[in-house]
C-alpha positions as CSV (number, residue, x, y, z in Angstrom):
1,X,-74.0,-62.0,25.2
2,X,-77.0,-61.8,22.7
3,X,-78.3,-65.4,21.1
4,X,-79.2,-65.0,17.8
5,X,-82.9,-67.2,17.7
6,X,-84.6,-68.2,14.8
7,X,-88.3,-69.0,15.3
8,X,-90.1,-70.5,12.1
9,X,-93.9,-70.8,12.3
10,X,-96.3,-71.0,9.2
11,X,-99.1,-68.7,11.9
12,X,-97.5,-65.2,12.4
13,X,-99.5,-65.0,15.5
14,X,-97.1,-67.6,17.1
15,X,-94.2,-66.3,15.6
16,X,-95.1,-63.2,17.1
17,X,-95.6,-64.3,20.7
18,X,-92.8,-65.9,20.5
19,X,-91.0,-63.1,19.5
20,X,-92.6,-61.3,22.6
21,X,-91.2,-64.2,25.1
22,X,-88.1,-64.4,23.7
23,X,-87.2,-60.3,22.8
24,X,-87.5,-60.0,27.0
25,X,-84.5,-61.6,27.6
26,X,-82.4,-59.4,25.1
27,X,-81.6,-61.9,22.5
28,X,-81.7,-61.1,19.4
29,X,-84.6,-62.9,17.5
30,X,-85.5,-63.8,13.5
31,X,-88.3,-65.1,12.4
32,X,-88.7,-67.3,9.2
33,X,-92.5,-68.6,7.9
34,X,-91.6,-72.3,5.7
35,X,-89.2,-74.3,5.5
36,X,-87.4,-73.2,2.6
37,X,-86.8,-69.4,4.3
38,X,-85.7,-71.1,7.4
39,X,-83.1,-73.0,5.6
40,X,-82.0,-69.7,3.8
41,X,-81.9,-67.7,7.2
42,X,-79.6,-70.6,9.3
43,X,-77.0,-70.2,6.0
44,X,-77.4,-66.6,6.7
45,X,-77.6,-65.4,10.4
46,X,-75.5,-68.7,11.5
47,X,-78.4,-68.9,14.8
48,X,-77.2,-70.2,18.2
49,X,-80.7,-72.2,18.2
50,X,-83.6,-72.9,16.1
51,X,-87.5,-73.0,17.1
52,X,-89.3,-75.0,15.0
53,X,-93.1,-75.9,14.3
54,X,-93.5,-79.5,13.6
55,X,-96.5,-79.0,11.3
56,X,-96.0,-76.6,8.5
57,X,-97.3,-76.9,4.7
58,X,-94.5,-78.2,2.1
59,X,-91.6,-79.1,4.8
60,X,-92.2,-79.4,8.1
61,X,-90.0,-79.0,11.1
62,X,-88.7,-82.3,11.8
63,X,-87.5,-82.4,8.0
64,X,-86.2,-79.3,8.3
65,X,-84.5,-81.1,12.0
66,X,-83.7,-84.0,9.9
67,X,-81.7,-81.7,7.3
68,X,-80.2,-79.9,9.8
69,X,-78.2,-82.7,11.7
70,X,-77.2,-84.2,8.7
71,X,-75.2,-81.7,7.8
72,X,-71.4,-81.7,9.4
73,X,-71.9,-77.4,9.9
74,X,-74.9,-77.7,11.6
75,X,-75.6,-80.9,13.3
76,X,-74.6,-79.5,16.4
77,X,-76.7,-76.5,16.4
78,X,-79.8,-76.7,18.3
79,X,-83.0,-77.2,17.5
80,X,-86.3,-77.3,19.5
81,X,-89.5,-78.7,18.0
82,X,-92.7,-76.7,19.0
83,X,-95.3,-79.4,19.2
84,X,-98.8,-79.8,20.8
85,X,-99.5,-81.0,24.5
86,X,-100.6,-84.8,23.0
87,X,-98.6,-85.0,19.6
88,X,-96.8,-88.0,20.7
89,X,-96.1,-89.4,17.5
90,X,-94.3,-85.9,16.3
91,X,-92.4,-86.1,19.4
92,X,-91.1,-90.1,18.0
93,X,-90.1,-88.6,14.8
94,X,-88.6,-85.6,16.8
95,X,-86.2,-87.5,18.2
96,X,-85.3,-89.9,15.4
97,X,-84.3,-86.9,13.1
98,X,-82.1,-85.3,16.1
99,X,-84.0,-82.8,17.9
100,X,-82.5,-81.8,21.0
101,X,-85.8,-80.8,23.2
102,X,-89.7,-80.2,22.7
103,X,-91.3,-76.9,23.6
104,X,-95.6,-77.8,23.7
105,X,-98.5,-75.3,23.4
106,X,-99.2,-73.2,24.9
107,X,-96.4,-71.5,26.1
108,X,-95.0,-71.7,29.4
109,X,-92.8,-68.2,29.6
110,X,-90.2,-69.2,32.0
111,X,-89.9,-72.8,30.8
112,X,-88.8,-71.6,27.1
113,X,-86.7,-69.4,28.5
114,X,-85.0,-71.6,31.0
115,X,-84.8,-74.9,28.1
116,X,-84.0,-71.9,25.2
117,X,-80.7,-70.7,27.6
118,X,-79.5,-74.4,29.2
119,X,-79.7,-75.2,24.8
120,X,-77.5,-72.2,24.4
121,X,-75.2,-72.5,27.1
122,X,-74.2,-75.7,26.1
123,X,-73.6,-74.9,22.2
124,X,-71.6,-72.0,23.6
125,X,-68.9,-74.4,25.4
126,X,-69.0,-77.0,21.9
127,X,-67.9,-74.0,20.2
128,X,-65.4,-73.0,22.5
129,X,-64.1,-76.5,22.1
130,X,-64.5,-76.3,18.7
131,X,-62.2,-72.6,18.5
132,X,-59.8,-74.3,20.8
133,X,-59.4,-77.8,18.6
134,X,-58.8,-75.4,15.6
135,X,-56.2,-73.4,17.6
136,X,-54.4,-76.5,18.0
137,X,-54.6,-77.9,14.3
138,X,-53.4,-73.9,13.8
139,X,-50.4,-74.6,16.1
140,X,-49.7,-78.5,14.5
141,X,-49.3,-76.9,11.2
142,X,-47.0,-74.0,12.3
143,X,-44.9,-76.6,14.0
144,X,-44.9,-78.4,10.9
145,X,-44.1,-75.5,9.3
146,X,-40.8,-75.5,11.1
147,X,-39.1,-77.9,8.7
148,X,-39.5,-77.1,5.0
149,X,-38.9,-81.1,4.4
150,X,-42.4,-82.0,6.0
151,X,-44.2,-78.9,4.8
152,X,-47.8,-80.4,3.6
153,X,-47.4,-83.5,5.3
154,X,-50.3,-83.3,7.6
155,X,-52.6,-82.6,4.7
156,X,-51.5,-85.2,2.8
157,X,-51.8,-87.8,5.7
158,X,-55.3,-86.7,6.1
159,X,-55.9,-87.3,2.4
160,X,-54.5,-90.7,2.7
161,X,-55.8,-91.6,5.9
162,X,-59.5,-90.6,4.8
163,X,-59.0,-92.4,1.2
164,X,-57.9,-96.0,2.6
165,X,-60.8,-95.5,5.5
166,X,-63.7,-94.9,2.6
167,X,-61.7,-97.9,1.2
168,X,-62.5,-100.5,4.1
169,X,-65.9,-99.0,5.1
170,X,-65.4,-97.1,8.2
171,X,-68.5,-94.7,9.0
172,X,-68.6,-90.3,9.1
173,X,-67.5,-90.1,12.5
174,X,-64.3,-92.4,12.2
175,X,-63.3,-90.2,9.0
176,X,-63.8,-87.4,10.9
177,X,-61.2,-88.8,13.7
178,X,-59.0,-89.9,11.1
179,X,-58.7,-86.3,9.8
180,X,-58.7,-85.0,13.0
181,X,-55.6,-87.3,13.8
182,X,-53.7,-86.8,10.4
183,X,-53.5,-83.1,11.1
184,X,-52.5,-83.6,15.2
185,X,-50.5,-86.5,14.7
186,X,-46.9,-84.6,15.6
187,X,-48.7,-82.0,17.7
188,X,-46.0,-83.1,20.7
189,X,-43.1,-81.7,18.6
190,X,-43.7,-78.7,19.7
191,X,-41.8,-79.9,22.2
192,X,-38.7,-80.7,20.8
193,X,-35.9,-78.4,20.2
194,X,-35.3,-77.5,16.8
195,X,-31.5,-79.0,17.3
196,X,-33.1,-82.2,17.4
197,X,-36.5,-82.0,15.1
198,X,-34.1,-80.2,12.4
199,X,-30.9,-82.2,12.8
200,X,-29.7,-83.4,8.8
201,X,-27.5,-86.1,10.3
202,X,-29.3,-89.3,12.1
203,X,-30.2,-88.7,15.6
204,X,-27.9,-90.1,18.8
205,X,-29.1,-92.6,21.4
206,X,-30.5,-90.2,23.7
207,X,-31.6,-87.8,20.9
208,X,-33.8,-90.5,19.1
209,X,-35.3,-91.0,22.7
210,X,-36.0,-87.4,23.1
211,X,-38.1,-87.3,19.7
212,X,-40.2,-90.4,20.7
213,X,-41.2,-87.9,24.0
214,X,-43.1,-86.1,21.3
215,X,-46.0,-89.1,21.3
216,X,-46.8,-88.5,25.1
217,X,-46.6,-84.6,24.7
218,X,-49.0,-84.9,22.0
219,X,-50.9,-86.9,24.4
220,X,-50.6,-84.3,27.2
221,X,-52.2,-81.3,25.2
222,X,-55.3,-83.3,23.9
223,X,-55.7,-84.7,27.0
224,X,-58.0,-81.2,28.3
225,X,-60.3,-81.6,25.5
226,X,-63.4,-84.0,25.6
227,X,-63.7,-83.4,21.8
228,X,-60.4,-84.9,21.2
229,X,-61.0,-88.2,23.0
230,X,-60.8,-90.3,20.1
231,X,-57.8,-88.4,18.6
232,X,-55.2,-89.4,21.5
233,X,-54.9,-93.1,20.8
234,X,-53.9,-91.7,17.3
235,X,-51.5,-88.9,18.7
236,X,-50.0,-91.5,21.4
237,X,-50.2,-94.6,19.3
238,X,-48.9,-93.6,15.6
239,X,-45.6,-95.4,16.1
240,X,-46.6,-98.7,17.8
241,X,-46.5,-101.6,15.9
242,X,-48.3,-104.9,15.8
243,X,-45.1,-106.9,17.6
244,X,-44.6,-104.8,20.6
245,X,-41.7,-103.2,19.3
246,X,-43.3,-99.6,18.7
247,X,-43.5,-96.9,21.3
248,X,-44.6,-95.4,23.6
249,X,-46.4,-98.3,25.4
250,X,-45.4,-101.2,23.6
251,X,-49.0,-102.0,22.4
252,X,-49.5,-105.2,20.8
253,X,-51.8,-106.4,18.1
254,X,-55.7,-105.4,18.6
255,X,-54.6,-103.6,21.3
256,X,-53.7,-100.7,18.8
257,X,-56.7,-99.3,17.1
258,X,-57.8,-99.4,13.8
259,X,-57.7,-95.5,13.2
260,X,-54.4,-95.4,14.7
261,X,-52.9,-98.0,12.5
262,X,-53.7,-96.6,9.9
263,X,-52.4,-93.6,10.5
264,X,-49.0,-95.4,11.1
265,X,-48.9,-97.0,7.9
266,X,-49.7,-93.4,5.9
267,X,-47.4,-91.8,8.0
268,X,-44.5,-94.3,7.0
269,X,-45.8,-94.0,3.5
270,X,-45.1,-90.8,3.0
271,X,-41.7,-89.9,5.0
272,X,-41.1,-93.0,1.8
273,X,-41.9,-91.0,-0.7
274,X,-41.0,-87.2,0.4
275,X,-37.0,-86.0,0.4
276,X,-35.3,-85.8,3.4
277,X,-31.8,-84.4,4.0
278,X,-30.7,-88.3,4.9
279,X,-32.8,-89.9,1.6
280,X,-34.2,-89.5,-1.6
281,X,-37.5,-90.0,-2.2
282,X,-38.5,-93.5,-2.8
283,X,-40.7,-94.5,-5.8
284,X,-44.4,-95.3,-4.9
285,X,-44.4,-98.8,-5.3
286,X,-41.1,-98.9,-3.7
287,X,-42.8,-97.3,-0.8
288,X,-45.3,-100.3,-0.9
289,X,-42.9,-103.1,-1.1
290,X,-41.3,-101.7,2.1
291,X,-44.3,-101.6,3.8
292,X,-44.9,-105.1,3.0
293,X,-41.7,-106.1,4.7
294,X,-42.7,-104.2,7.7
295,X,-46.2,-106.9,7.1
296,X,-43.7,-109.4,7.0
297,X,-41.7,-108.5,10.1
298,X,-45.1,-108.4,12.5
299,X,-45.4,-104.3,12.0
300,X,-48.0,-103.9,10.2
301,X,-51.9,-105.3,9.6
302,X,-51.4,-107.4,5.7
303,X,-55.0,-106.3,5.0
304,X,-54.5,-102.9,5.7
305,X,-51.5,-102.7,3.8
306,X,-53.0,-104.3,0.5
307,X,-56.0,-101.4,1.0
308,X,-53.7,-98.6,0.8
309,X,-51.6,-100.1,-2.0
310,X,-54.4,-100.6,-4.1
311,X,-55.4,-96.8,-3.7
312,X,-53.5,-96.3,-6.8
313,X,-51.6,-93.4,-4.5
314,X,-49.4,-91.1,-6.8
315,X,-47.0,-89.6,-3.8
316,X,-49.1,-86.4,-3.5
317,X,-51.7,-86.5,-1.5
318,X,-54.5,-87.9,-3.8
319,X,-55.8,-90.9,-5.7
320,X,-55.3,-90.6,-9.3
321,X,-58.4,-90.6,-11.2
322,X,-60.5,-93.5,-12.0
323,X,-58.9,-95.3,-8.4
């Protein structure tokens, strides 16, 4: 298929050559001439890959780079610096704001073809793993979905989980996994009969065992996605616990990751503080105390615990202002 290109020069002589080099291989190809335009015209066309001249009047290219990857919607689009032959310093800053590959003057035809394509090809198959991640956060929700009882319990896990993360410092990409993880947590319940996931009376022997299964199916359909790597511990390891005594592996103290934990511990908190057929809801702070008696009986990480308590949680998802 077509890649949509946008090329963004100050000169519209280079802009149109590369229009010229790039039109021959049937992609489709916009031009922008400043920063601000080019900017404008990646909100608007959505490109598959940018082309951009490091030295432009106002805001250059590797500002317009550096904007780029900071932003969670387009840090993974590509972008290509067009630099000249001995401009080794732009090339230095190139790569600290995030470029992905130099293209040097003058033009060699089949070389920006061959670098423009290998740059597509590859943001083709993040995409794909993209639409296929969001399939499956489709697919946790629907299965959530099955039980009126739980219904917005993913999103409030995220909620949580990302609150008491900000809370203790962790960086964008471990929120990101965190939210990732609150929403696939109980993706393996898909594989569970609804006799067992939607059963009002406490579970037999060999049915609670059945419902644990639902860690290492989750485990299973992650496990084809590189994008998902750090999402498994969280999908296999939400009910271990510090002691041993979790499942399914038995993990013991550090050996249970941070993200993971605390995904247990929101988890808990809110089957607390939601309805279920066998319980009413408990209050927030009794919610807390219990979860300081799981501290107490080797479950749980103290300082973790005393994290999310002091979120000032109201039960619903969010902080309450002013927390």
């Amino acid at each position: 298929m077509p890649a949509r290109i946008l090329v963004v020069d100050d000169d519209e002589r280079v802009r149109r050559l590369l229009c010229a080099l790039l039109e021959g291989g049937a992609d489709s190809v916009t031009t922008a001439a400043d920063g601000s335009s080019a900017l404008d015209a990646v909100d608007r066309i959505r490109p598959d890959l940018v082309l951009l001249d490091v030295h432009m009047p106002r805001l250059g290219g590797i500002e317009i780079c550096r904007t780029l990857k900071s932003q969670p919607e387009t840090r993974l689009l590509p972008v290509v610096l067009i630099t000249g032959a001995h401009d080794g310093d732009a090339k230095r800053r190139g790569i600290e704001a995030g470029a992905d590959d130099f293209i040097t003057k003058p033009f060699n035809r089949h070389e920006l073809r061959a670098r423009i394509r290998s740059l597509i090809d590859n943001k083709r198959y993040t995409d794909e793993l993209d639409t296929t991640e969001s399939v499956l956060i489709s697919l946790a929700l629907t299965i959530e979905a099955r039980d009126w009882m739980t219904d917005g319990h993913c999103q409030r896990l995220a909620s949580y989980a990302q609150s008491l993360g900000v809370r203790i410092g962790l960086d964008e990409e471990q929120l990101i996994t965190l939210r990732r993880g609150a929403y696939l947590h109980d993706i393996g319940k898909i594989g569970i009969p609804d006799a067992i996931l939607l059963k009002p009376d406490p579970l037999t022997r060999e049915e609670h065992a059945q419902m644990q299964t639902h860690t290492l199916i989750g485990d299973r359909l992650c496990a084809g996605l590189r994008s998902l790597g750090r999402v498994r511990g969280i999908v296999r390891g939400h009910h271990e616990r510090l002691d041993g005594s979790g499942y399914p592996d038995g993990l013991r103290g550090d050996a249970i990751p941070i993200l993971t934990q605390i995904i247990g511990i929101v988890d808990v908190f809110d089957a607390l503080v939601t309805e279920r057929p066998y319980k009413k809801a408990f209050s927030v702070e009794r919610a807390h105390e219990e979860l300081l008696r799981e501290v107490d009986r080797g479950w749980r990480l103290r300082d973790l615990v005393v994290a999310f308590a002091n979120l000032d949680i109201e039960g619903n998802g969010h902080e309450q202002a002013g927390a």
